[in-house]
Residue frames as qw, qx, qy, qz and C-alpha x, y, z in Angstrom:
[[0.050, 0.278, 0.039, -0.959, -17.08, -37.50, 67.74],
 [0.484, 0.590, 0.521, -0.383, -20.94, -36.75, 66.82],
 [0.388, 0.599, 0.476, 0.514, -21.64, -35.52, 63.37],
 [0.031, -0.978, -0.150, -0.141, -23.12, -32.29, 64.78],
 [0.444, -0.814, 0.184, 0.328, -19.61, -31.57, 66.53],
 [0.471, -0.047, 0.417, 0.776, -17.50, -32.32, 63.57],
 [0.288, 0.598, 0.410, 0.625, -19.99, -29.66, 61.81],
 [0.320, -0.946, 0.049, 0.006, -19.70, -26.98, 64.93],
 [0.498, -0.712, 0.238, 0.435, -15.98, -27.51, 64.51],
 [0.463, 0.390, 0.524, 0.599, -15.90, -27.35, 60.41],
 [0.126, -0.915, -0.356, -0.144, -18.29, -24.16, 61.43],
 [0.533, -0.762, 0.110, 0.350, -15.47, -22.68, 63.74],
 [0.541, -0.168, 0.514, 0.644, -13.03, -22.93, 60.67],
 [0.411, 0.629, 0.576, 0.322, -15.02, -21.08, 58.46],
 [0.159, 0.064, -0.077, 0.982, -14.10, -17.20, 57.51],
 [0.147, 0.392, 0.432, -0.799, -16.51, -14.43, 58.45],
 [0.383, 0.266, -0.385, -0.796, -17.89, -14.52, 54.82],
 [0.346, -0.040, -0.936, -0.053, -17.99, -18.41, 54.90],
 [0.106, -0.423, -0.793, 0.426, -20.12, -18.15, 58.06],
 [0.377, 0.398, 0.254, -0.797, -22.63, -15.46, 56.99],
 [0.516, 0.225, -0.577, -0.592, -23.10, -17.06, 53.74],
 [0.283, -0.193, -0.934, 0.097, -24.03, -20.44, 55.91],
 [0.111, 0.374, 0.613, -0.687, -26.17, -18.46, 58.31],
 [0.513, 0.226, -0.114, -0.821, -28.31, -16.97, 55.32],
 [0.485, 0.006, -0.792, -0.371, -28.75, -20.86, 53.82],
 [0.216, -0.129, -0.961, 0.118, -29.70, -21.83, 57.24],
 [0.414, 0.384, 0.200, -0.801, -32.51, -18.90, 57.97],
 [0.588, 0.266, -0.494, -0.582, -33.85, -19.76, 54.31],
 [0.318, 0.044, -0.947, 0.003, -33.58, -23.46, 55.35],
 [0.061, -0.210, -0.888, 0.405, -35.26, -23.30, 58.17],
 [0.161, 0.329, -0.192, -0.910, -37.48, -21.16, 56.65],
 [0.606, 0.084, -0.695, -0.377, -38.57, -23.57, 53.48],
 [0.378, -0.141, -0.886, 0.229, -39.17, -26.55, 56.87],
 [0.073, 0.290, 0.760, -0.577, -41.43, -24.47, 58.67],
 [0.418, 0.304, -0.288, -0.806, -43.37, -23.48, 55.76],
 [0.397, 0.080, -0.901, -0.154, -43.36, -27.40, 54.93],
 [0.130, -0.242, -0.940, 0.202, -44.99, -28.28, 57.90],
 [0.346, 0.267, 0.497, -0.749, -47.17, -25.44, 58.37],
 [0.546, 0.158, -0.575, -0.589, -48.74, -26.72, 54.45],
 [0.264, 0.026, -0.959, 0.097, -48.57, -30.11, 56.25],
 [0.055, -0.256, -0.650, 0.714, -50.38, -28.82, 58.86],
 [0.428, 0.327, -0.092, -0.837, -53.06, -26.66, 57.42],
 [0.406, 0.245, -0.724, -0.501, -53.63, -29.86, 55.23],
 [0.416, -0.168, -0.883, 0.140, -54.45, -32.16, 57.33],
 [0.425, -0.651, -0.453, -0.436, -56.88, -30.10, 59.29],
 [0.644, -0.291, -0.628, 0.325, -55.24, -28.95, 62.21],
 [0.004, 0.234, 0.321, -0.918, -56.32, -25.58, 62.42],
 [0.133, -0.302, -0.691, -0.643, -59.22, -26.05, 61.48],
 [0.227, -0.754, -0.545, 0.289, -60.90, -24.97, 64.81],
 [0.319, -0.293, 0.021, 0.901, -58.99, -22.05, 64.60],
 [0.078, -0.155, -0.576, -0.799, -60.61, -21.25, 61.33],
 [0.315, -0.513, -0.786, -0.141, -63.88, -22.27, 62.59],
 [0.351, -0.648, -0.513, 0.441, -63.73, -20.45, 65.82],
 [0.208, -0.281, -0.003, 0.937, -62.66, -17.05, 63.91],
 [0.155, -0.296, -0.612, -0.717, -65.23, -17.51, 61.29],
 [0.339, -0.535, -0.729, 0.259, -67.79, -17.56, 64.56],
 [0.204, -0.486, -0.115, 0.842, -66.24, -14.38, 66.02],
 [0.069, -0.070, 0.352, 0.931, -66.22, -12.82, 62.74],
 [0.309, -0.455, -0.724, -0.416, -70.31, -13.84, 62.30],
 [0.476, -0.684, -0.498, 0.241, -70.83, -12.76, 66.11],
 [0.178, 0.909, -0.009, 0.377, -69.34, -9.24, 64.80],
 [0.767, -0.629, 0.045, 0.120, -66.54, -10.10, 67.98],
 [0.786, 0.225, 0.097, 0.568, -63.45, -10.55, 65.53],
 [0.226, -0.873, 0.147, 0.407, -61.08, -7.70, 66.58],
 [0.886, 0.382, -0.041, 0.259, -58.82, -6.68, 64.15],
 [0.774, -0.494, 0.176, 0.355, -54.85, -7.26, 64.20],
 [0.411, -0.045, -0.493, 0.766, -53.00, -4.96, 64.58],
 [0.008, -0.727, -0.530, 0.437, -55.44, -2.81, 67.08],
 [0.338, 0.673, 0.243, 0.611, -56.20, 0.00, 64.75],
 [0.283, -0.038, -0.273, 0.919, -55.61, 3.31, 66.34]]
């Protein structure tokens, strides 16, 4: 038996409190990891067109803003 299946069948055994209190750690978890990578990310320069190409728009008076204002 895998790890993951002994922890989907530790998961099954768990009361209804037990299992919302796991579901909030793993939102927050997964949370804190995609924060992590987008820091990673941002760091290392990989939106840095992005940045580039909005700062263009935003100089070529083109930059719409989000959400569409009424």
């Amino acid at each position: 038996m895998s790890r993951v299946e002994e922890i989907e069948q530790a998961i099954d055994g768990l009361s209804a409190e037990e299992f919302r209190s796991l579901a909030e750690w793993m939102r927050e978890r997964d949370q804190e990891l995609w924060d992590r990578q987008m820091d990673e990310d941002s760091a290392s320069g990989k939106f840095d067109a992005l940045f580039d190409e909005a700062e263009a728009k935003s100089r070529a008076g083109v930059l719409k803003a989000w959400p569409p204002r009424p």
